[in-house]
DRENZA-216226 format. One record per residue: x, y, z of N, C-alpha, C in turn. Coordinates in nm, 2 decimals. Layout:
// DRENZA-216226
<<X; Y; Z>; <X; Y; Z>; <X; Y; Z>>
...
***
This chain:
// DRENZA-216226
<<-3.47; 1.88; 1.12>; <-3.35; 1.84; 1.05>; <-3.37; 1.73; 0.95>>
<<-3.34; 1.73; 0.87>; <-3.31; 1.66; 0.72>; <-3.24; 1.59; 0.75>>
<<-3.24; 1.45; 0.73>; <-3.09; 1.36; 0.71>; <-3.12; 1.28; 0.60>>
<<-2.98; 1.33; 0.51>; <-2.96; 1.31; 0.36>; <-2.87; 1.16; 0.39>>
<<-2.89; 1.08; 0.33>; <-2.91; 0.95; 0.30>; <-2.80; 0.87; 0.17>>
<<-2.70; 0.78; 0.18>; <-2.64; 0.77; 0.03>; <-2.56; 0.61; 0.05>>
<<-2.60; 0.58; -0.07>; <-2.52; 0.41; -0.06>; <-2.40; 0.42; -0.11>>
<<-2.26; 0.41; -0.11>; <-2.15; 0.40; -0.18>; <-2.12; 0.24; -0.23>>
<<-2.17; 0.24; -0.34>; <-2.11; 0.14; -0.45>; <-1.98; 0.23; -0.57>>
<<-1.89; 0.13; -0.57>; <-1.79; 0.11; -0.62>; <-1.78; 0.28; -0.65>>
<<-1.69; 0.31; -0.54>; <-1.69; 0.47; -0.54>; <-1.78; 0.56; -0.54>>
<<-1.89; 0.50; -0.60>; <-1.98; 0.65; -0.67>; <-2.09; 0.66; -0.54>>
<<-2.14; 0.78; -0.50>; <-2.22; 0.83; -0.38>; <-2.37; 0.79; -0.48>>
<<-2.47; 0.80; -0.44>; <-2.60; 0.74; -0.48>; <-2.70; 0.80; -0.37>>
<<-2.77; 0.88; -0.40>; <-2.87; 0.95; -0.33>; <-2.99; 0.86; -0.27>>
<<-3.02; 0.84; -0.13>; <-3.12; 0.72; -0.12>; <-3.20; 0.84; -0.04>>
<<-3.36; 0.78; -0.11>; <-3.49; 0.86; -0.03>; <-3.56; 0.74; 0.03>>
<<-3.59; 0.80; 0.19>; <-3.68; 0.68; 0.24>; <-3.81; 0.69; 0.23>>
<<-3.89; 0.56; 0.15>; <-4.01; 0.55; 0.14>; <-4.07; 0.55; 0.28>>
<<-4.17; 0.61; 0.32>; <-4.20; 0.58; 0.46>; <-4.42; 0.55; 0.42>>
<<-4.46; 0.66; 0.37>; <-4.60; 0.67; 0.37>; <-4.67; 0.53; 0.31>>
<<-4.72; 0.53; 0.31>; <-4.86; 0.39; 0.23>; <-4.82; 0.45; 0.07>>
<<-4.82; 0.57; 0.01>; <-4.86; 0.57; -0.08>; <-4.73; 0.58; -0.16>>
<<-4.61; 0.68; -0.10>; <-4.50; 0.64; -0.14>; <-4.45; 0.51; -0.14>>
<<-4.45; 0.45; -0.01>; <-4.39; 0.29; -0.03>; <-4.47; 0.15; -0.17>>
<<-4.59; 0.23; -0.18>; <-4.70; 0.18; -0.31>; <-4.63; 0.24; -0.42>>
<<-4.58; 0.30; -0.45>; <-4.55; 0.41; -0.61>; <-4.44; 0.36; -0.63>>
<<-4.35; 0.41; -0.52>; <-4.17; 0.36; -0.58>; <-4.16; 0.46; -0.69>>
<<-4.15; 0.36; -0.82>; <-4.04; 0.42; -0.93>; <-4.18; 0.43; -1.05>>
<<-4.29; 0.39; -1.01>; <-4.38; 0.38; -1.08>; <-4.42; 0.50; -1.18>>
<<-4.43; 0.49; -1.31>; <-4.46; 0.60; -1.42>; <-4.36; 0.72; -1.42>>
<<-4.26; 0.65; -1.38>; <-4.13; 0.79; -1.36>; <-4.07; 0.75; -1.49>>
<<-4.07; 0.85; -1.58>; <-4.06; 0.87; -1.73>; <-3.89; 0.94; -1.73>>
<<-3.83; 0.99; -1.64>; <-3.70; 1.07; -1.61>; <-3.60; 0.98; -1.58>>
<<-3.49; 0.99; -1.64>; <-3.43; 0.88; -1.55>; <-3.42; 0.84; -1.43>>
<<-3.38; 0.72; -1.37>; <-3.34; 0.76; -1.22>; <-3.19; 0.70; -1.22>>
<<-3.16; 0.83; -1.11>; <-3.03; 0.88; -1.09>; <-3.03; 0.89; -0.96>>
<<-3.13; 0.85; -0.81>; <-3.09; 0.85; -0.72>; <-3.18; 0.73; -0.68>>
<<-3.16; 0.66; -0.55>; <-3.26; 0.54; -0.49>; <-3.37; 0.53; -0.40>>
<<-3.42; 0.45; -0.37>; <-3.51; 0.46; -0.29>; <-3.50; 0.31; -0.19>>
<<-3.54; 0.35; -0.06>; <-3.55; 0.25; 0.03>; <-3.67; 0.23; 0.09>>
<<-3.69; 0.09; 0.17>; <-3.82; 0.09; 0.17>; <-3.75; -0.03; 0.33>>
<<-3.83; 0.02; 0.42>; <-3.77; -0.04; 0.55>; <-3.90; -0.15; 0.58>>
<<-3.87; -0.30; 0.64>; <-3.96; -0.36; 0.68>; <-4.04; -0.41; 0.57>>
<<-3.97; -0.46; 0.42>; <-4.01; -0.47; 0.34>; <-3.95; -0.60; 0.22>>
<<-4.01; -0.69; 0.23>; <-3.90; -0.82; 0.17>; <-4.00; -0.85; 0.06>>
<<-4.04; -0.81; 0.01>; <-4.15; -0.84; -0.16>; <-4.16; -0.74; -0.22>>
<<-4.16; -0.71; -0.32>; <-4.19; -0.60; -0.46>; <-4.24; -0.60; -0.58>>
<<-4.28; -0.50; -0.63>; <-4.32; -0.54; -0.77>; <-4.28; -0.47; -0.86>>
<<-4.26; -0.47; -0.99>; <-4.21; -0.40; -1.06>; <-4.32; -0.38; -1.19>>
<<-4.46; -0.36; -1.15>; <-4.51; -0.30; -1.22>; <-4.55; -0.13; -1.27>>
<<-4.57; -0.15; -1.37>; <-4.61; 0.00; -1.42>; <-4.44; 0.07; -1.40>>
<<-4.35; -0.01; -1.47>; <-4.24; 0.03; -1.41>; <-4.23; 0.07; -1.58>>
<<-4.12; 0.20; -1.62>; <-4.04; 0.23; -1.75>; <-3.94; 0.23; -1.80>>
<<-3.86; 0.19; -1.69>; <-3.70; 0.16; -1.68>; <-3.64; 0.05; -1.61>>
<<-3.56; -0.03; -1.63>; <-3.55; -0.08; -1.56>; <-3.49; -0.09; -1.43>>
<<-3.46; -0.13; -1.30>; <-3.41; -0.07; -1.20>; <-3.32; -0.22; -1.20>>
<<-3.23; -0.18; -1.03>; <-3.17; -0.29; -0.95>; <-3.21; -0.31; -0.84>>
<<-3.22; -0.39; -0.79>; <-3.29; -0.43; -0.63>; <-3.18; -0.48; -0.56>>
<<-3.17; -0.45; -0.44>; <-3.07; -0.49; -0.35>; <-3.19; -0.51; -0.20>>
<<-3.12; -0.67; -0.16>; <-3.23; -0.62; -0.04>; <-3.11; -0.68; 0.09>>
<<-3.12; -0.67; 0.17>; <-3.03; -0.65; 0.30>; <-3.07; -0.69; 0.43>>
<<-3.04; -0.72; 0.52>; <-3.14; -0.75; 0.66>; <-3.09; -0.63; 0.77>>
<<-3.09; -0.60; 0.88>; <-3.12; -0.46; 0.91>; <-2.97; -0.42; 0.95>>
<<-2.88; -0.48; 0.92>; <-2.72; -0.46; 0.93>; <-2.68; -0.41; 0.79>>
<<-2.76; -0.45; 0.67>; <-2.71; -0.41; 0.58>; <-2.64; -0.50; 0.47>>
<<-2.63; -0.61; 0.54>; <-2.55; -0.75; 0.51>; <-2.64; -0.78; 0.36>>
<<-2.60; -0.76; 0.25>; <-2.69; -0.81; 0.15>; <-2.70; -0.94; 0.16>>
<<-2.86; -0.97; 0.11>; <-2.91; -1.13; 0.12>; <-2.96; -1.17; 0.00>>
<<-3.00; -1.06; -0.12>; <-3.06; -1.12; -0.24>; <-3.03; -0.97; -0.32>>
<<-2.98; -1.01; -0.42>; <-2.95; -0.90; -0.54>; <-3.05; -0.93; -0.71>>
<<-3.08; -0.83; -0.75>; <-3.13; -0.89; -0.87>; <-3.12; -0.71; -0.94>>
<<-3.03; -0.77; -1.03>; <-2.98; -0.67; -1.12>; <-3.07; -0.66; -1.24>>
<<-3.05; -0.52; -1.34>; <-3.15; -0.50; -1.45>; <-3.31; -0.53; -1.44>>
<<-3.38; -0.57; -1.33>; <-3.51; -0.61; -1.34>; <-3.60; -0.49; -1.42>>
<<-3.66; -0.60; -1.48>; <-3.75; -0.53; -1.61>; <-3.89; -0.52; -1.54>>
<<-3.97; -0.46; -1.63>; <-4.12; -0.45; -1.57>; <-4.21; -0.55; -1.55>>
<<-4.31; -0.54; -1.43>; <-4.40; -0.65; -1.45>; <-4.34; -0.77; -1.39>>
<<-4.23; -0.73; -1.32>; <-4.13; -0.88; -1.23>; <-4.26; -0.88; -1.12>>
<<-4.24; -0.99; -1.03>; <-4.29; -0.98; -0.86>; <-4.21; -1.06; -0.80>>
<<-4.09; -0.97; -0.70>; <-4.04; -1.07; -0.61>; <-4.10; -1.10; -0.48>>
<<-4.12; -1.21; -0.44>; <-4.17; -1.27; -0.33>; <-4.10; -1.27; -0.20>>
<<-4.17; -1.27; -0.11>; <-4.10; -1.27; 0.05>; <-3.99; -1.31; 0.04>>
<<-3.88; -1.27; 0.07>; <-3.75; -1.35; 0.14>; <-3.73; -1.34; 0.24>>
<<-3.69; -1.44; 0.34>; <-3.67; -1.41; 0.42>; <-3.55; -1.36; 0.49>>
<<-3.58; -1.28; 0.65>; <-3.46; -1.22; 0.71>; <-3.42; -1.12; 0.64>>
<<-3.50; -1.05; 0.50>; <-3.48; -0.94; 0.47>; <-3.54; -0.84; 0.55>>
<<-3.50; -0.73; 0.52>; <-3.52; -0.59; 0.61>; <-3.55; -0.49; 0.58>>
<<-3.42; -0.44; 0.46>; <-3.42; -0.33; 0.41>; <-3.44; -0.38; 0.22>>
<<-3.49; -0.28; 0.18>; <-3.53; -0.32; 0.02>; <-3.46; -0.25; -0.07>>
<<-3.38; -0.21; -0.15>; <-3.33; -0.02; -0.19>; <-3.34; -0.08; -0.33>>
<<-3.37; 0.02; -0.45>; <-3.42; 0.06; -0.54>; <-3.33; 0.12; -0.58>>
<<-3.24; 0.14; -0.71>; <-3.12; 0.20; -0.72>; <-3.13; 0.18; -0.90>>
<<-3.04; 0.29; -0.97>; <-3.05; 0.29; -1.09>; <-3.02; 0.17; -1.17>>
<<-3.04; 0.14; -1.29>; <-2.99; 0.01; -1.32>; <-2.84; 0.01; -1.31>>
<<-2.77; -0.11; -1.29>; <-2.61; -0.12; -1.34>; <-2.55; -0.05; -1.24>>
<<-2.61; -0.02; -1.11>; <-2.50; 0.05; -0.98>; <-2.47; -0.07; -0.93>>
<<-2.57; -0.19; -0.93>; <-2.49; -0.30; -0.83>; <-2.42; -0.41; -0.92>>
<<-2.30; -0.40; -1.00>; <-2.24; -0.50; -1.07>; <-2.14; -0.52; -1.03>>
<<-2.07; -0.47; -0.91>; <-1.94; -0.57; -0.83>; <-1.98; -0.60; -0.69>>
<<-2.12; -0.59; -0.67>; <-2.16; -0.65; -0.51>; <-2.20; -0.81; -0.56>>
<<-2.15; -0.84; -0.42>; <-2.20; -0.99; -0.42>; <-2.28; -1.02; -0.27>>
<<-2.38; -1.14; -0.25>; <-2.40; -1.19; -0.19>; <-2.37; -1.19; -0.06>>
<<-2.35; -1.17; 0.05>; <-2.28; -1.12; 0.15>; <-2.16; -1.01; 0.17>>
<<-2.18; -0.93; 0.08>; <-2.12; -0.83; 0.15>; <-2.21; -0.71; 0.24>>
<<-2.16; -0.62; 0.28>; <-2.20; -0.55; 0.37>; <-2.20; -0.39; 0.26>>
<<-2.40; -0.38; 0.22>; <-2.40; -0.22; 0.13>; <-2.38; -0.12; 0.24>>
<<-2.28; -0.03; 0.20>; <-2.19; 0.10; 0.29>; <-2.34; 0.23; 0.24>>
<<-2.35; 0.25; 0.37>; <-2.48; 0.32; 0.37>; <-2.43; 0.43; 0.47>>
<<-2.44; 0.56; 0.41>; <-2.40; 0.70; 0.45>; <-2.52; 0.80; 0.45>>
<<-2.52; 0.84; 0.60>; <-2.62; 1.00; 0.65>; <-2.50; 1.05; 0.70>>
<<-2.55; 1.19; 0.63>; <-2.48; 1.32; 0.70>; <-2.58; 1.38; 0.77>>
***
Protein backbone atom coordinates (compact mmCIF):
# COMPACT_ATOMS: atom_id res chain seq x y z
CA UNK A 1 0.00 0.00 0.00
CA UNK A 2 1.12 3.52 -1.09
CA UNK A 3 0.50 6.35 1.10
CA UNK A 4 0.25 9.54 -0.85
CA UNK A 5 1.41 12.33 1.21
CA UNK A 6 0.34 16.41 0.84
CA UNK A 7 0.94 19.74 2.78
CA UNK A 8 -1.99 22.27 2.54
CA UNK A 9 -0.71 25.69 2.42
CA UNK A 10 -3.12 28.50 1.85
CA UNK A 11 -5.68 26.12 0.15
CA UNK A 12 -3.56 24.66 -2.44
CA UNK A 13 -2.78 20.62 -1.93
CA UNK A 14 1.20 20.13 -2.55
CA UNK A 15 2.40 16.64 -3.35
CA UNK A 16 5.11 15.62 -0.58
CA UNK A 17 7.59 12.50 -1.49
CA UNK A 18 9.45 11.00 1.44
CA UNK A 19 13.20 10.97 1.08
CA UNK A 20 14.03 7.89 2.98
CA UNK A 21 17.37 6.15 1.05
CA UNK A 22 21.13 7.67 1.56
CA UNK A 23 21.09 8.53 -1.91
CA UNK A 24 17.68 10.10 -2.21
CA UNK A 25 17.97 12.00 1.04
CA UNK A 26 21.70 13.17 -0.67
CA UNK A 27 20.06 14.42 -4.12
CA UNK A 28 16.85 16.13 -3.03
CA UNK A 29 16.16 18.70 -5.82
CA UNK A 30 19.70 18.44 -7.11
CA UNK A 31 20.18 18.93 -11.18
CA UNK A 32 16.29 18.83 -11.54
CA UNK A 33 16.19 21.07 -14.64
CA UNK A 34 11.89 20.69 -14.65
CA UNK A 35 10.12 22.66 -12.55
CA UNK A 36 9.22 21.60 -9.14
CA UNK A 37 5.68 21.35 -8.57
CA UNK A 38 5.56 18.86 -5.72
CA UNK A 39 7.92 18.51 -2.27
CA UNK A 40 10.00 16.56 -0.60
CA UNK A 41 10.56 15.52 3.03
CA UNK A 42 13.32 14.46 4.74
CA UNK A 43 12.65 12.99 8.44
CA UNK A 44 15.43 13.23 11.20
CA UNK A 45 17.02 15.85 9.44
CA UNK A 46 17.86 19.61 10.77
CA UNK A 47 20.78 20.77 8.11
CA UNK A 48 20.79 21.14 4.24
CA UNK A 49 22.32 22.23 1.41
CA UNK A 50 21.40 23.75 -1.47
CA UNK A 51 23.91 22.94 -3.77
CA UNK A 52 23.99 21.97 -7.41
CA UNK A 53 20.54 23.36 -6.98
CA UNK A 54 18.71 25.24 -10.47
CA UNK A 55 15.78 26.70 -8.93
CA UNK A 56 15.19 28.04 -6.23
CA UNK A 57 13.20 26.26 -3.49
CA UNK A 58 11.47 27.03 0.12
CA UNK A 59 12.43 25.22 3.21
CA UNK A 60 10.18 24.68 5.98
CA UNK A 61 11.51 22.76 8.84
CA UNK A 62 9.16 21.58 11.82
CA UNK A 63 9.75 19.35 14.92
CA UNK A 64 7.84 16.02 14.84
CA UNK A 65 4.30 17.60 15.51
CA UNK A 66 4.73 19.71 12.69
CA UNK A 67 4.89 22.92 14.73
CA UNK A 68 7.10 25.10 12.28
CA UNK A 69 10.48 26.20 13.87
CA UNK A 70 12.46 27.81 11.01
CA UNK A 71 11.24 28.97 7.46
CA UNK A 72 13.47 30.28 4.84
CA UNK A 73 11.74 31.19 1.71
CA UNK A 74 13.23 31.64 -2.04
CA UNK A 75 16.59 29.99 -1.07
CA UNK A 76 18.98 30.26 -3.86
CA UNK A 77 21.90 27.88 -4.70
CA UNK A 78 24.88 27.06 -2.83
CA UNK A 79 23.05 28.16 0.68
CA UNK A 80 24.06 25.69 3.80
CA UNK A 81 21.72 25.74 6.57
CA UNK A 82 23.12 24.51 9.70
CA UNK A 83 21.70 22.26 12.60
CA UNK A 84 18.77 23.77 14.28
CA UNK A 85 17.75 22.61 16.90
CA UNK A 86 14.51 20.50 17.97
CA UNK A 87 14.01 20.20 14.33
CA UNK A 88 12.57 17.01 12.87
CA UNK A 89 11.03 17.16 9.87
CA UNK A 90 12.80 19.18 6.79
CA UNK A 91 10.21 19.68 3.55
CA UNK A 92 11.37 21.06 0.34
CA UNK A 93 8.55 22.67 -1.50
CA UNK A 94 8.32 24.88 -4.58
CA UNK A 95 9.45 28.39 -4.32
CA UNK A 96 6.60 31.00 -3.06
CA UNK A 97 4.17 28.07 -1.47
CA UNK A 98 5.26 29.24 2.05
CA UNK A 99 4.40 33.13 2.05
CA UNK A 100 1.49 33.34 4.64
CA UNK A 101 3.09 30.77 7.23
CA UNK A 102 4.74 32.06 10.07
CA UNK A 103 6.85 30.88 12.77
CA UNK A 104 4.80 28.73 14.93
CA UNK A 105 2.16 27.68 13.26
CA UNK A 106 1.25 24.15 12.88
CA UNK A 107 2.12 22.81 8.60
CA UNK A 108 -1.39 20.74 7.90
CA UNK A 109 0.06 17.59 6.58
CA UNK A 110 -2.41 15.13 4.76
CA UNK A 111 -2.07 11.01 3.83
CA UNK A 112 -4.71 9.33 2.25
Amino acid sequence: MVIKMYVLINKKKIKIKECKGFFNRLKGYMFKLEPIEEGLRFSKCRSIHTYFLFQNIDVVMTDKENNIIKLYPNLTSERIILPKRKVYYTYELPAGSINNLKVKDKLKVIED
